[in-house]
N, C-alpha and C positions, 0 to 999 in steps of 0.2 A: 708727711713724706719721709723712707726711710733712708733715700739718699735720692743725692741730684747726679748724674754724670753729665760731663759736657766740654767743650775745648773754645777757649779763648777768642778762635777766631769764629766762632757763632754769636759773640754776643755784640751785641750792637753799641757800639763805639760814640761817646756824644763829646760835645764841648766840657769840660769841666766849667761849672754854673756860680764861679767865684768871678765877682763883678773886678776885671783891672787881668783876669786872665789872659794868657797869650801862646797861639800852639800848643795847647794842654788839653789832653783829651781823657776820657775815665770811661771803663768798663765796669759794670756791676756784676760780680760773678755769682756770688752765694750772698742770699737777703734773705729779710725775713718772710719772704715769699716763696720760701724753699722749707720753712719750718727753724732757720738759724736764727740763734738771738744776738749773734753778731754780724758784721759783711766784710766780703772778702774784695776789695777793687783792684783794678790793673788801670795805673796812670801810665799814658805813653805822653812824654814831650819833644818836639822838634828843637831842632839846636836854636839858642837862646829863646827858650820859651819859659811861663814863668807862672808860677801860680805866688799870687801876693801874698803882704801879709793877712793872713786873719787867725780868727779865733771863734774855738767850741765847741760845745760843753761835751760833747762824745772822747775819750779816749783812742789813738789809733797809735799802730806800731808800722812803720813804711820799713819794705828792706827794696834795697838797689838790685836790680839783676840785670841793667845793662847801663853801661854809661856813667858819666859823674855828673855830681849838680852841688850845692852851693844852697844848703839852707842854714836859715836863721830860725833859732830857738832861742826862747825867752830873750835876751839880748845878747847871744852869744850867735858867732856866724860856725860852721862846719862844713869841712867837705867832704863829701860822701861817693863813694866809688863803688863798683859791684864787688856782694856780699855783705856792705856794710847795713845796718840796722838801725832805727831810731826809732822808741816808744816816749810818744810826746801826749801827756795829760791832760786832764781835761781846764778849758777855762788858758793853756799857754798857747800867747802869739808864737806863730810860724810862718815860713815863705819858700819858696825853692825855686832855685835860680838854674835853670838849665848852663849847660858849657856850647861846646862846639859840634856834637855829636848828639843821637838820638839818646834819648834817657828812657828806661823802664823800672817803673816798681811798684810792687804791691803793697797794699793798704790793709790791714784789718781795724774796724772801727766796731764799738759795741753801739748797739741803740740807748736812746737814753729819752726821757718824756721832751725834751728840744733840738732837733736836730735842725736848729735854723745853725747859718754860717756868716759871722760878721766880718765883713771886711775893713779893715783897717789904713789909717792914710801914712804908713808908715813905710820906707823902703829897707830893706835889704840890702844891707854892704857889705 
């Protein structure tokens, strides 16, 4: 394929599939079913909503475009606001903790031969 065109609000909107999730939702925009060998997702969260800790092994960089939230990296906490960025490695625990208000931000993740996602029994403070 030599490109994909398409808008956001065509692509079908699911549960994000991280066990202990809550009001976190992910769109798949650009996969490797477009010819990319990375992806491009759009996470929407409702106020206090929460994707836990986990971890794996793909590389992603999230940037904020609406909203603040409240993630933990490696063992450090951050808060993030629109505009802000985080490229987080591969194999480092992460979390994101929604605020008061709706949150948006996009993901880009590269493929990698294991794209399972563990979850972890740890919280976020």
């Amino acid at each position: 394929m030599k490109f994909f065109l398409s808008n956001v609000q065509e692509v079908k909107r699911q549960e994000v599939p991280i066990k202990g999730s809550k009001d976190a939702y992910i769109q798949w925009l650009v996969t490797k079913d477009h010819g990319a060998e990375y992806a491009v997702r759009r996470f929407t969260l409702k106020p206090h909503g929460v994707i836990p800790m986990h971890v794996h092994k793909y590389q992603e960089t999230v940037i904020i475009v609406k909203g603040k939230c409240k993630v933990c990296v490696a063992d450090k906490v951050y808060e993030m606001k629109e505009g802000d960025y985080i490229f987080i490695n591969s194999n480092v625990k992460h979390a994101f903790i929604n605020g008061d208000e709706d949150l948006e931000f996009f993901c880009v993740i590269n493929y990698t031969d294991d794209m399972s996602i563990t979850t972890l029994n740890e919280d976020c403070k």
